[in-house]
C-alpha positions in Angstrom: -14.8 -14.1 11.4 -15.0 -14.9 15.0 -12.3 -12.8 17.9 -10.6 -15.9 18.1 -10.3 -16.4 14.3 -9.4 -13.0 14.1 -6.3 -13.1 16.6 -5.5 -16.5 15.4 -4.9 -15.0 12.0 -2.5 -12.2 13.6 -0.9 -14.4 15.5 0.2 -16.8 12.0 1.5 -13.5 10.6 3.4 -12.8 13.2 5.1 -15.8 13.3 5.2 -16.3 8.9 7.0 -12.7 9.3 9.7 -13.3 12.4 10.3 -16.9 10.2 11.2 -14.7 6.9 12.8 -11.8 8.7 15.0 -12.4 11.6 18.0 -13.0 10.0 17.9 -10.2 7.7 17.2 -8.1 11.2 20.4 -9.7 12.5 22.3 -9.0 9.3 21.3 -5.3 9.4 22.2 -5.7 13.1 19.9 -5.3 14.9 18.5 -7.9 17.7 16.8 -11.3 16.3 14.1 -10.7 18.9 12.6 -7.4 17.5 11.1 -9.7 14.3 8.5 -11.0 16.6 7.2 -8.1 18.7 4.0 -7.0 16.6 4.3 -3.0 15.7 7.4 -2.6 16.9 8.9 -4.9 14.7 7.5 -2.6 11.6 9.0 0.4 12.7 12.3 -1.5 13.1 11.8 -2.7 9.7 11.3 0.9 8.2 14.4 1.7 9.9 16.3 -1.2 8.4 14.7 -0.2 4.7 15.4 3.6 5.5 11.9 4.6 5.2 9.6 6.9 7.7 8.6 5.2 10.5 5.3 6.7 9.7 4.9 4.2 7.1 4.1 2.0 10.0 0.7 3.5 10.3 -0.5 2.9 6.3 -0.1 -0.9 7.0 -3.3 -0.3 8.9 -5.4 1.4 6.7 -7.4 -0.7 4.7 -7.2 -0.8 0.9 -3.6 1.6 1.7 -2.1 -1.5 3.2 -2.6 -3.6 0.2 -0.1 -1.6 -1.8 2.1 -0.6 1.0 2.8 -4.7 1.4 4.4 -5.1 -1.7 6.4 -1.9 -1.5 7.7 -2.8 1.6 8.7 -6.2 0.3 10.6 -4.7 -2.7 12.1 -2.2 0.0 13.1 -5.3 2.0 15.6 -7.2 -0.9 16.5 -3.7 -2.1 18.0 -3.2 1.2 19.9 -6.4 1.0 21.6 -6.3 -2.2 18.3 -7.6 -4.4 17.8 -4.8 -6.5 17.2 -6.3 -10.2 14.0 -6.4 -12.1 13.3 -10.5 -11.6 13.7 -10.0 -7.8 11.1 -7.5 -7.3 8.9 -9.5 -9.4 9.5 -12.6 -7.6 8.7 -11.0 -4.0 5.6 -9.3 -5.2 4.5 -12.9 -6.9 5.3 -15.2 -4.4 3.5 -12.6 -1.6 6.5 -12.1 0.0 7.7 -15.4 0.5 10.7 -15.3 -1.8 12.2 -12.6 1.4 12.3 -16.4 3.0 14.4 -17.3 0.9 16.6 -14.5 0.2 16.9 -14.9 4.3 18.0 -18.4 4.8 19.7 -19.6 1.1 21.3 -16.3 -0.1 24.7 -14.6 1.2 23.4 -11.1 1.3 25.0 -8.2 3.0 22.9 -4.8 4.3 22.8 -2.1 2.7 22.9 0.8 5.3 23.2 3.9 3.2 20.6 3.2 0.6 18.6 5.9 -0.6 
């Protein structure tokens, strides 16, 4: 894989994750702009899910990063109301894409205080 490939490929999941995410951000008000700055819109994510921003730093370690995904996910729909069984199971199958619709088709509320 090529640079250019290579940032190319950032660049689409950056742009898959502010498309999925920036209405749950708004929801858990905060500002619909911080879903598309790269790093800084994981840390504001831990904060919306109530989780150590040092979480941010796993997403980068290979192999770590594969499970941390999928937590994160679940952590995500938890936060917004999504807590059953079927729900975690459909984020983790669908590779996250089921937070899409959660985000645009579902009335959810945040969750603030969630442990």
């Amino acid at each position: 894989m090529t640079l250019t490939q290579c940032l190319l490929f950032i660049l689409i999941i950056q742009v898959i994750h502010f498309l999925a995410t920036w209405k749950l951000y708004v929801k858990a008000g905060r500002k619909a702009w911080e879903a598309i700055i790269p790093v800084y819109n994981a840390i504001v994510l831990m904060q919306i899910i109530n989780r150590p921003k040092w979480w941010v730093i796993l997403l980068f370690i290979p192999i770590i990063n594969l499970v941390m995904f999928p937590i994160i996910w679940i952590e995500t729909i938890r936060s917004f109301g999504k807590n059953s069984n079927q729900d975690s199971v459909l984020v983790v199958a669908t590779l996250g894409f089921y937070i899409f619709y959660v985000s645009y088709f579902e009335d959810v509320k945040y969750i603030q205080d969630r442990s």
